[in-house]
N, CA, C and O of each residue as an XYZ file, in Angstrom:
244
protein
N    -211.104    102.910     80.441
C    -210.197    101.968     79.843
C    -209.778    102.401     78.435
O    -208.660    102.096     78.019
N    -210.902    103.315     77.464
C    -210.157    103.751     76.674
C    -208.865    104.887     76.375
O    -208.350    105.394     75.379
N    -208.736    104.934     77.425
C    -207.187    106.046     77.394
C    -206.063    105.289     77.720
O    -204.952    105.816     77.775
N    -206.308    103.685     78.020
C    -205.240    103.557     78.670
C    -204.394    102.884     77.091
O    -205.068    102.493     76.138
N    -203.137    102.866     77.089
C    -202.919    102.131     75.993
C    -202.303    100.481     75.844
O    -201.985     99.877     76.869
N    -202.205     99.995     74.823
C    -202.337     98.171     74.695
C    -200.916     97.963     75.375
O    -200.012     98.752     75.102
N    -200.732     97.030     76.158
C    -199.253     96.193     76.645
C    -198.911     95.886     75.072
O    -198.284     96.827     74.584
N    -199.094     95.093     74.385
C    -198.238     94.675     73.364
C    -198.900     95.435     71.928
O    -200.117     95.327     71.775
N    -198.298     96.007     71.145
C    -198.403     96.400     70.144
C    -198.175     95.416     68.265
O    -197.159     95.523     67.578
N    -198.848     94.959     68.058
C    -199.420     94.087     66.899
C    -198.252     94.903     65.731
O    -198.266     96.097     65.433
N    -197.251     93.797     65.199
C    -196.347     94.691     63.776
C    -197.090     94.129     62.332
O    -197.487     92.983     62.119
N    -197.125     94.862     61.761
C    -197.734     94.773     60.777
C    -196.911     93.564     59.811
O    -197.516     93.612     58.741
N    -196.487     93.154     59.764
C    -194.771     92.106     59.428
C    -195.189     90.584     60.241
O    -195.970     90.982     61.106
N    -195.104     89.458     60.364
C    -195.145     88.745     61.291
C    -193.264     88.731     60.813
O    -192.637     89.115     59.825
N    -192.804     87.905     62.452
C    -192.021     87.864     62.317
C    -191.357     86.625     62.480
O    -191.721     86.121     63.542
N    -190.414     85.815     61.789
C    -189.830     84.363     61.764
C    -188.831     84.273     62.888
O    -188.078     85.168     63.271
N    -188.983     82.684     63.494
C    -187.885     82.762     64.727
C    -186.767     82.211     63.938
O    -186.860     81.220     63.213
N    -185.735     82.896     64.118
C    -184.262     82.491     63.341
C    -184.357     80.781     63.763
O    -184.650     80.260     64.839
N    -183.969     80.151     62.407
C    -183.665     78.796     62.235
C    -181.941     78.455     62.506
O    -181.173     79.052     61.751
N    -181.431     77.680     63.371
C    -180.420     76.587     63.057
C    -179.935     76.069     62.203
O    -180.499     74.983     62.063
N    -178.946     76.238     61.286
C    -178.546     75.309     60.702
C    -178.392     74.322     61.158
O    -178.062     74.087     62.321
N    -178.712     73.230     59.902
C    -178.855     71.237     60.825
C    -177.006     70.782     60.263
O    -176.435     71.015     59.198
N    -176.592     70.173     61.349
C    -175.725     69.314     60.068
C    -175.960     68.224     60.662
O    -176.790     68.008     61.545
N    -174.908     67.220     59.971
C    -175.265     65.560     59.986
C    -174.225     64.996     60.484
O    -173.186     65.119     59.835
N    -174.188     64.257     61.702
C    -173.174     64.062     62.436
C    -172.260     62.737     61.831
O    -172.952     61.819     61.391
N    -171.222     62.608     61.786
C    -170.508     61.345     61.004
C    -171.048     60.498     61.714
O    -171.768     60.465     62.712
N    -170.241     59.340     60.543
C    -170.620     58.139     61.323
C    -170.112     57.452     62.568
O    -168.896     57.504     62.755
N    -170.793     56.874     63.367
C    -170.035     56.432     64.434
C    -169.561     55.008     64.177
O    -170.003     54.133     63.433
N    -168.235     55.049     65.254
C    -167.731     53.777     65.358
C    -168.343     52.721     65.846
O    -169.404     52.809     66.464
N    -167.569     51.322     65.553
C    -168.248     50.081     66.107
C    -168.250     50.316     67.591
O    -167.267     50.718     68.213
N    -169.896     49.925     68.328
C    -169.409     49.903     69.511
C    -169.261     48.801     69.763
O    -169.822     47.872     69.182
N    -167.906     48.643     71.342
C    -167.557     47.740     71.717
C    -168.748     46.157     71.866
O    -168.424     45.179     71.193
N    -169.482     46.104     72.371
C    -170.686     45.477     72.657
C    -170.487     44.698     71.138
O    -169.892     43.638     71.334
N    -170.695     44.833     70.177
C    -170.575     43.962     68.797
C    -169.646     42.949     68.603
O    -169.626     41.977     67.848
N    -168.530     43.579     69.828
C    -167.044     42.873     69.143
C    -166.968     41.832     70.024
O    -166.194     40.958     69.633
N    -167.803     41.482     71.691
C    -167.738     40.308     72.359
C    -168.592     39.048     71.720
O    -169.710     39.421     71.366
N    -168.314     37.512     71.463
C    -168.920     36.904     71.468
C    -170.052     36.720     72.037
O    -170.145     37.141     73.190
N    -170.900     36.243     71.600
C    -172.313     36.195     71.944
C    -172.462     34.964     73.198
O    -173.016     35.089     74.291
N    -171.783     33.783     72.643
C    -171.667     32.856     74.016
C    -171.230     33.183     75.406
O    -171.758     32.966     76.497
N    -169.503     34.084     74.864
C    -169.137     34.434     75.930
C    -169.730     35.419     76.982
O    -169.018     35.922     77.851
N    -171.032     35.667     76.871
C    -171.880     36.730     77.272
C    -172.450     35.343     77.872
O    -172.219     34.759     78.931
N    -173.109     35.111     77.009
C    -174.361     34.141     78.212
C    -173.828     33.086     79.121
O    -174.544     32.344     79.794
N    -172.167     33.060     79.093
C    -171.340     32.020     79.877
C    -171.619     32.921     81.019
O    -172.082     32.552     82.098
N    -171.326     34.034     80.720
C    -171.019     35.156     82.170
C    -172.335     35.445     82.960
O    -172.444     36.111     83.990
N    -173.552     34.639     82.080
C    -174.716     35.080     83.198
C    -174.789     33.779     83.398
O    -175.354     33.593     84.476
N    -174.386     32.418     82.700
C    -174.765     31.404     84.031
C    -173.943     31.360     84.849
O    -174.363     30.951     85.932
N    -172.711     31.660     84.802
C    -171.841     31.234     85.914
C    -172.306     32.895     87.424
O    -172.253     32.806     88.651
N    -172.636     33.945     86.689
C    -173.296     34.415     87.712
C    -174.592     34.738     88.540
O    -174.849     35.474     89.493
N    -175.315     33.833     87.727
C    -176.664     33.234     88.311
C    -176.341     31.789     89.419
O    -176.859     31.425     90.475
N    -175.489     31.369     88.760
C    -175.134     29.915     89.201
C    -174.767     30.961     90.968
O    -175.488     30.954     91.966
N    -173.624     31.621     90.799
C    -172.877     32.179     92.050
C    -174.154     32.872     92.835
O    -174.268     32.668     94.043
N    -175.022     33.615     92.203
C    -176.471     33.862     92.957
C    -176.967     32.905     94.116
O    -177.182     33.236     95.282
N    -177.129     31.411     93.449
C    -177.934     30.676     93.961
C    -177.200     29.953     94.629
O    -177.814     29.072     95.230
N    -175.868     29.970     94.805
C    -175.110     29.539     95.966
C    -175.270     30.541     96.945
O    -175.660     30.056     98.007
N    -175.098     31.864     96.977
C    -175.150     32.581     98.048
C    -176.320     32.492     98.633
O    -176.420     32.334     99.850
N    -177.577     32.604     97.644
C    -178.787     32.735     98.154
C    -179.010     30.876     98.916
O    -179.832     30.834     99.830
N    -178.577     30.012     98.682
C    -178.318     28.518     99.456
C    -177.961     28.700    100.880
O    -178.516     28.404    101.938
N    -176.689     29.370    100.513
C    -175.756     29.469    101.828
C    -176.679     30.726    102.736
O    -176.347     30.570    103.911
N    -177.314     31.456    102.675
C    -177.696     32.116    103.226
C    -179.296     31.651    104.312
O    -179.671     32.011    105.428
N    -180.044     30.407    102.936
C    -180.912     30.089    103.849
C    -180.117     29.292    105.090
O    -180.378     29.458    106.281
N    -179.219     28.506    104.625
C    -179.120     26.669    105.401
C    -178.245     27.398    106.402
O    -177.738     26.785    107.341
């Protein structure tokens, strides 16, 4: 085994992995989601909970 020679060879240097420059992405816009009323959101889940529990009605009877 001593004749054979090493797979990887050791540099006397270590060496740094090239860095990325960072940048900083602008700012983002309003998203839509901010700009609906807050009621008009929870109108839209009772009236489609409400429509749930009619189907799920009509489906037992």
């Amino acid at each position: 085994m001593s004749k054979t020679q090493p797979l990887i060879t050791a540099t006397a240097t270590p060496v740094a992995p090239p860095t990325a420059p960072v940048t900083i992405a602008p700012a983002a816009p309003q998203p839509v989601l901010n700009v609906i009323p807050v009621p008009l959101c929870w109108g839209l889940v009772v009236v489609s909970a409400a429509i749930l529990i009619i189907e799920i009605w009509n489906y037992i009877s």
